[in-house]
Backbone as CSV, one residue per row, in Angstrom:
resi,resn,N_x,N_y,N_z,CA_x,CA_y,CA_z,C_x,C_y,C_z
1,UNK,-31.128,116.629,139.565,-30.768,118.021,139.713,-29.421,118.107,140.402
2,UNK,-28.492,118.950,139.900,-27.822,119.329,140.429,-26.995,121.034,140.256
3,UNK,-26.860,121.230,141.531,-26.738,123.053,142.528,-25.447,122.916,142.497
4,UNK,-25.018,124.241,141.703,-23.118,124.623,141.884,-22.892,124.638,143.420
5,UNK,-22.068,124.374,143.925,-21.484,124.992,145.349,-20.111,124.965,144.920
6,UNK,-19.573,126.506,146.108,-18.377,126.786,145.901,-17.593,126.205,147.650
7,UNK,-16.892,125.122,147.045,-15.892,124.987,148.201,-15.074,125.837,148.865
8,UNK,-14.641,126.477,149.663,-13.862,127.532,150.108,-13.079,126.797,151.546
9,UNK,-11.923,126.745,151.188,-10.961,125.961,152.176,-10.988,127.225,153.333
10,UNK,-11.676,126.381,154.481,-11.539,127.223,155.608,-10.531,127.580,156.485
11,UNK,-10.093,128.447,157.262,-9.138,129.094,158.198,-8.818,127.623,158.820
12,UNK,-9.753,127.118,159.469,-9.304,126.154,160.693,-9.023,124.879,159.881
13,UNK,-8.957,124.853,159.070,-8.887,123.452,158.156,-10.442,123.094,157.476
14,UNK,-10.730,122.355,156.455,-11.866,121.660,155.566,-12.201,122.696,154.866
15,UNK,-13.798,122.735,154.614,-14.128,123.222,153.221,-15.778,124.267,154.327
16,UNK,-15.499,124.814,153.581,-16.992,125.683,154.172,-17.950,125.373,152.558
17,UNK,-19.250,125.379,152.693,-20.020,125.260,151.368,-21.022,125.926,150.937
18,UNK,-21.017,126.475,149.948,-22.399,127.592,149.877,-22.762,127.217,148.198
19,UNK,-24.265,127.480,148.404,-25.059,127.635,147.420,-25.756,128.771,146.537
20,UNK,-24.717,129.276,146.039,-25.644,130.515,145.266,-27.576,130.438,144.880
21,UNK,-27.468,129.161,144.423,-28.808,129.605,144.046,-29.735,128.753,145.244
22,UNK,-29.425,127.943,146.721,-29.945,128.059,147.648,-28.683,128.819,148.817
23,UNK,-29.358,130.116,148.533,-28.560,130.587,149.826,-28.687,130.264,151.251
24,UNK,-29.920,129.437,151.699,-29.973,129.132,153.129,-29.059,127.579,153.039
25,UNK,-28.814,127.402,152.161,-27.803,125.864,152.459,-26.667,126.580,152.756
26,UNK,-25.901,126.116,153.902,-24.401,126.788,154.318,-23.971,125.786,155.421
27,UNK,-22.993,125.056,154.943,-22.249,124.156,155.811,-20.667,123.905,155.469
28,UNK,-20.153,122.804,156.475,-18.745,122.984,156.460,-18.606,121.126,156.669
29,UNK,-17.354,120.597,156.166,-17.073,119.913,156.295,-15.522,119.773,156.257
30,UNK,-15.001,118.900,157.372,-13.264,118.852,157.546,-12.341,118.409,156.659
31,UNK,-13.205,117.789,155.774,-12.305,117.098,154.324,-13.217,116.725,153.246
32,UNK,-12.774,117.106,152.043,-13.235,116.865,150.910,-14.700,116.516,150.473
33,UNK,-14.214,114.747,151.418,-15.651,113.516,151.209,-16.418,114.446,152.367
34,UNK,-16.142,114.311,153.353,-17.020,115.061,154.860,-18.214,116.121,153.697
35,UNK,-16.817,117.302,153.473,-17.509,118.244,153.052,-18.732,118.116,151.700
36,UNK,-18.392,117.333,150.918,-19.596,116.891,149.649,-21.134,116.127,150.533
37,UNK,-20.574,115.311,151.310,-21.614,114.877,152.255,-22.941,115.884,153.078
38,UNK,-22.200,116.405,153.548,-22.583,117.840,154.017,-23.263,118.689,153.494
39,UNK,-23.186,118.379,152.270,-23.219,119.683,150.784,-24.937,119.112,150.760
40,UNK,-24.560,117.782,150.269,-25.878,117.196,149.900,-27.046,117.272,151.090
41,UNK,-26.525,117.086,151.889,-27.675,116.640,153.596,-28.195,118.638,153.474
42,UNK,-27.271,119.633,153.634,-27.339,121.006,153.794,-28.434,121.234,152.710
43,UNK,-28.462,120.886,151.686,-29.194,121.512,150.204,-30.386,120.808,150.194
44,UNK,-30.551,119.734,150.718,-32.008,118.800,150.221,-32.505,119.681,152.342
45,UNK,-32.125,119.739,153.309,-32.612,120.251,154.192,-33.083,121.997,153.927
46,UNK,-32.379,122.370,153.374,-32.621,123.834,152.898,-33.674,123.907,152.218
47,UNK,-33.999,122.832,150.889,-34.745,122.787,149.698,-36.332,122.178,150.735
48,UNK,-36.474,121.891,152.178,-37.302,121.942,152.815,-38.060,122.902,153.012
49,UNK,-37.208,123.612,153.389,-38.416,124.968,154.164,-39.102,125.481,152.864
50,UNK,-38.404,125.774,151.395,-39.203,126.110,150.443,-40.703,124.654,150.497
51,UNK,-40.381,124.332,150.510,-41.806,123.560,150.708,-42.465,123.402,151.820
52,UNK,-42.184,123.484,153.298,-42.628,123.943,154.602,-44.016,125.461,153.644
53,UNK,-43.003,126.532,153.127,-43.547,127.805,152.560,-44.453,127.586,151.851
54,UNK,-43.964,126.911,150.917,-44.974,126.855,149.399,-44.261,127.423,148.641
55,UNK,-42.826,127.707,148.707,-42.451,128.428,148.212,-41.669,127.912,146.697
56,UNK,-41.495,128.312,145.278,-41.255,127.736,144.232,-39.327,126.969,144.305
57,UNK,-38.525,126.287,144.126,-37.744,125.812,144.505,-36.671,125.929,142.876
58,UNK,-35.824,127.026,143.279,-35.155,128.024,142.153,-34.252,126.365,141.692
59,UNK,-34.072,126.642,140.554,-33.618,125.242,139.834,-31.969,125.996,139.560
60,UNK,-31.017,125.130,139.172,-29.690,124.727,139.914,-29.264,125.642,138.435
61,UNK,-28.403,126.691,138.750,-28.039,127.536,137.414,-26.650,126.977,136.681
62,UNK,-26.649,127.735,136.014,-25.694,127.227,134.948,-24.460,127.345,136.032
63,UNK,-23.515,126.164,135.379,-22.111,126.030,136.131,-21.079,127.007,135.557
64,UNK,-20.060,127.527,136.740,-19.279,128.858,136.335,-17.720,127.991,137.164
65,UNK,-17.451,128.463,136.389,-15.418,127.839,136.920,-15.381,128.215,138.207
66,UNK,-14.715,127.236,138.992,-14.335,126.819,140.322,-15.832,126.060,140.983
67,UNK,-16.939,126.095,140.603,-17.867,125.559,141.227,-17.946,123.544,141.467
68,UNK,-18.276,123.116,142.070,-18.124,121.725,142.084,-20.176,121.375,142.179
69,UNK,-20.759,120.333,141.544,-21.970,120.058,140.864,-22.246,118.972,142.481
70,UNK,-23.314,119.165,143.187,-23.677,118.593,144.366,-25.433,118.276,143.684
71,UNK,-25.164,116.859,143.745,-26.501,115.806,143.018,-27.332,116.107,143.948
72,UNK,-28.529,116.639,143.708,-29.821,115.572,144.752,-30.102,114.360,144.480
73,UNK,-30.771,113.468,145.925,-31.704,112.112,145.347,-32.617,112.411,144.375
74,UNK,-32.918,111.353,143.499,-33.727,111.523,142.580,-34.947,111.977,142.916
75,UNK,-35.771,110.995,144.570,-36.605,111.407,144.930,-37.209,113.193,144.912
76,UNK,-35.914,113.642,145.459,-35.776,115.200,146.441,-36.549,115.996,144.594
77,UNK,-34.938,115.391,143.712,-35.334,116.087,142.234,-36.823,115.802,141.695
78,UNK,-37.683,114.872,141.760,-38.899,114.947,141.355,-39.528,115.428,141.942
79,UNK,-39.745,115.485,143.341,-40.669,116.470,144.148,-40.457,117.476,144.426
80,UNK,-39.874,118.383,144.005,-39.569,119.415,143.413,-39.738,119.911,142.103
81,UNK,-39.750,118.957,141.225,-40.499,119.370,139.997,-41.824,119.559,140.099
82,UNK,-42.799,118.506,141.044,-43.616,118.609,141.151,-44.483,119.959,142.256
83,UNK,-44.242,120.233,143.410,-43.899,121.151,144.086,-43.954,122.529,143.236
84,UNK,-43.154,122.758,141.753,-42.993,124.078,141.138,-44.128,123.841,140.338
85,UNK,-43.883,122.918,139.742,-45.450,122.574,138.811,-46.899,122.703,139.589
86,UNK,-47.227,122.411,140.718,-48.341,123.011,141.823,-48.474,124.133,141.742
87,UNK,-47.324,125.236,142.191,-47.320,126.679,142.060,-47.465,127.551,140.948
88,UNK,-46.635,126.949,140.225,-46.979,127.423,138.919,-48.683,127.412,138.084
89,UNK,-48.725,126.605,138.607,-50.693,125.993,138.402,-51.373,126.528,139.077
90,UNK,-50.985,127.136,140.243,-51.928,127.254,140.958,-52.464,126.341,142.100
91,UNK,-52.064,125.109,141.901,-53.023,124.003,142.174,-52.614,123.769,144.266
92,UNK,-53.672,123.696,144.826,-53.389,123.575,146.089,-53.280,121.855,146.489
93,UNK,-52.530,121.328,147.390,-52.698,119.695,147.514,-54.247,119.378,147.614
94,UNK,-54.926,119.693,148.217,-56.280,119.245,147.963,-57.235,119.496,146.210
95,UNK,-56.858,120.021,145.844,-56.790,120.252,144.162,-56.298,119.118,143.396
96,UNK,-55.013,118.730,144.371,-54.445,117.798,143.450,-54.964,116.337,143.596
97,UNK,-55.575,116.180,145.359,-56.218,115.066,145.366,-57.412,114.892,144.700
98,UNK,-58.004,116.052,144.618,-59.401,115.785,143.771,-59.201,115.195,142.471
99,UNK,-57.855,115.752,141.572,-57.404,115.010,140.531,-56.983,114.114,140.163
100,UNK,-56.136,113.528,141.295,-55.963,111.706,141.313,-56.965,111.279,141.836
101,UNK,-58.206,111.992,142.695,-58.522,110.712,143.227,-58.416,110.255,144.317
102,UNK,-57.593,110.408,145.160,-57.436,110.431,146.491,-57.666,111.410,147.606
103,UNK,-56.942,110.819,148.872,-57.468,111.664,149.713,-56.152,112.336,149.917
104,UNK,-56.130,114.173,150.674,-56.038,115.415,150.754,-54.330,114.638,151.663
105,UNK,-54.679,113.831,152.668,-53.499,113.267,153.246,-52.468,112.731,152.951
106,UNK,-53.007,111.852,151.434,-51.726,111.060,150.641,-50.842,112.242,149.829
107,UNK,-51.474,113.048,149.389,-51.037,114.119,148.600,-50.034,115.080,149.288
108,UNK,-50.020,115.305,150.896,-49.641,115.770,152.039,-47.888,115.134,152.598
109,UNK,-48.382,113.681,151.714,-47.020,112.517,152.150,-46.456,113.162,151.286
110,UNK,-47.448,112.404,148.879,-46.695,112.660,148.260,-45.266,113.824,148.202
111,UNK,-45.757,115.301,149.042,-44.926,116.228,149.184,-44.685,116.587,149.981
112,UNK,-44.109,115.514,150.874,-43.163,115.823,152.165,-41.997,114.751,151.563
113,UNK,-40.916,116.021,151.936,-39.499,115.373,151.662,-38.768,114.265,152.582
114,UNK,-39.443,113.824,153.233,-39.438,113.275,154.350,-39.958,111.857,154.469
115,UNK,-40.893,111.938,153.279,-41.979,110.704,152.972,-41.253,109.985,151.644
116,UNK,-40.680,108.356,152.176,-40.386,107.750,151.255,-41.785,107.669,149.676
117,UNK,-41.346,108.138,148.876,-42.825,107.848,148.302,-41.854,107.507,146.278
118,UNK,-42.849,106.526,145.961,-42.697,105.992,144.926,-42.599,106.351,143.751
119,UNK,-41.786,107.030,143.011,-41.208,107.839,142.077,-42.738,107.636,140.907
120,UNK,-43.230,106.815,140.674,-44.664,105.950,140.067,-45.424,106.788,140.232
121,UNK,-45.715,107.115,141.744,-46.391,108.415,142.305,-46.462,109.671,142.074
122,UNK,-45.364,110.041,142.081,-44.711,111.359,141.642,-44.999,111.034,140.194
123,UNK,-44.965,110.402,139.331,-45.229,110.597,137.789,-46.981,110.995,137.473
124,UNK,-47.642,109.720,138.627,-49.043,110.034,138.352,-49.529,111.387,138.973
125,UNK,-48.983,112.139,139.910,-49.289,113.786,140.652,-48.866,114.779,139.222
126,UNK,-47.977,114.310,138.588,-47.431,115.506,137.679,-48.411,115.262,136.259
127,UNK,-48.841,113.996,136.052,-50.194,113.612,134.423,-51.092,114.066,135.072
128,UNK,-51.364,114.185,136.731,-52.908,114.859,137.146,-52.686,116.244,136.410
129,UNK,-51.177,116.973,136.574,-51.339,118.571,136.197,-50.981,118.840,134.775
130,UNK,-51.193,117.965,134.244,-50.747,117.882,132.500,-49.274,117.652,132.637
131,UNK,-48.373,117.221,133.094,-47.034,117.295,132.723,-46.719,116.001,132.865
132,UNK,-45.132,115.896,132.459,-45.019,114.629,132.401,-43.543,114.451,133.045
133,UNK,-43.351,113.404,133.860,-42.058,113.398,134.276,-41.154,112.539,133.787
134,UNK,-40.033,112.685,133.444,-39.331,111.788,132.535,-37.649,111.666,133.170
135,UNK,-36.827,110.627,133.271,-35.727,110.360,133.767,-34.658,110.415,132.637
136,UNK,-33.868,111.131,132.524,-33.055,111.196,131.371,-31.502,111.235,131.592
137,UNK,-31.016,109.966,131.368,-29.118,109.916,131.330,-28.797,110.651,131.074
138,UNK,-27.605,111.416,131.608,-26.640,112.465,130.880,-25.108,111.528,131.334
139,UNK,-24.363,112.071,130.631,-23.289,111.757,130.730,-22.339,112.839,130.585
């Protein structure tokens, strides 16, 4: 996944950064690299609290001139697919453990952004809800 942000060269020098389609990401960085750094740490911390909430995690809109394309980890991008796919279902984490199979706690890791967890994992949480997760090159 990747979220337009608009660089905006600040008064005091660097880049200030905002996310239209996560408006609670808002940071600044003093140069270029700083500021892309920033971009990324600001947007995957933001893309937290929607899951702190439960809340569905608005997917990265179409790109518009002057915007610059700020990647998530792959991790952040699958659990977040998965995360919208829950809501969208309905399905509560203990729902979902009953469907793999496990217990209410692993399911608790699987979707904490916080929890190194095995992309393997994340494929088998998303065949529990009928879907399927798939990695696809672009160029």
């Amino acid at each position: 996944m990747k979220y337009p942000a608009t660089f905006t060269p600040a008064d005091e020098g660097g880049f200030v950064i905002k996310f239209r389609d996560i408006p609670e990401a808002l940071t600044q960085g003093d140069d270029e690299a700083e500021a892309l750094l920033m971009a990324r740490d600001a947007l995957t911390t933001s893309i937290d609290f929607y899951f702190e909430d439960q809340r569905k995690v608005p997917p990265p809109s179409k790109v518009q001139e002057g915007v610059r394309l700020v990647s998530l980890p792959l991790i952040v991008s699958a659990k977040i697919l998965l995360l919208n796919a829950m809501l969208d279902r309905k399905v509560r984490p203990a729902d979902l453990a009953r469907l793999m199979g496990i217990k209410p706690q692993e399911v608790n890791r699987i979707i904490d952004l916080s929890h190194n967890t095995k992309i393997d994992t994340i494929a088998d949480a998303m065949a529990a809800l009928g879907c399927e997760l798939d990695v696809v090159s672009s160029r």
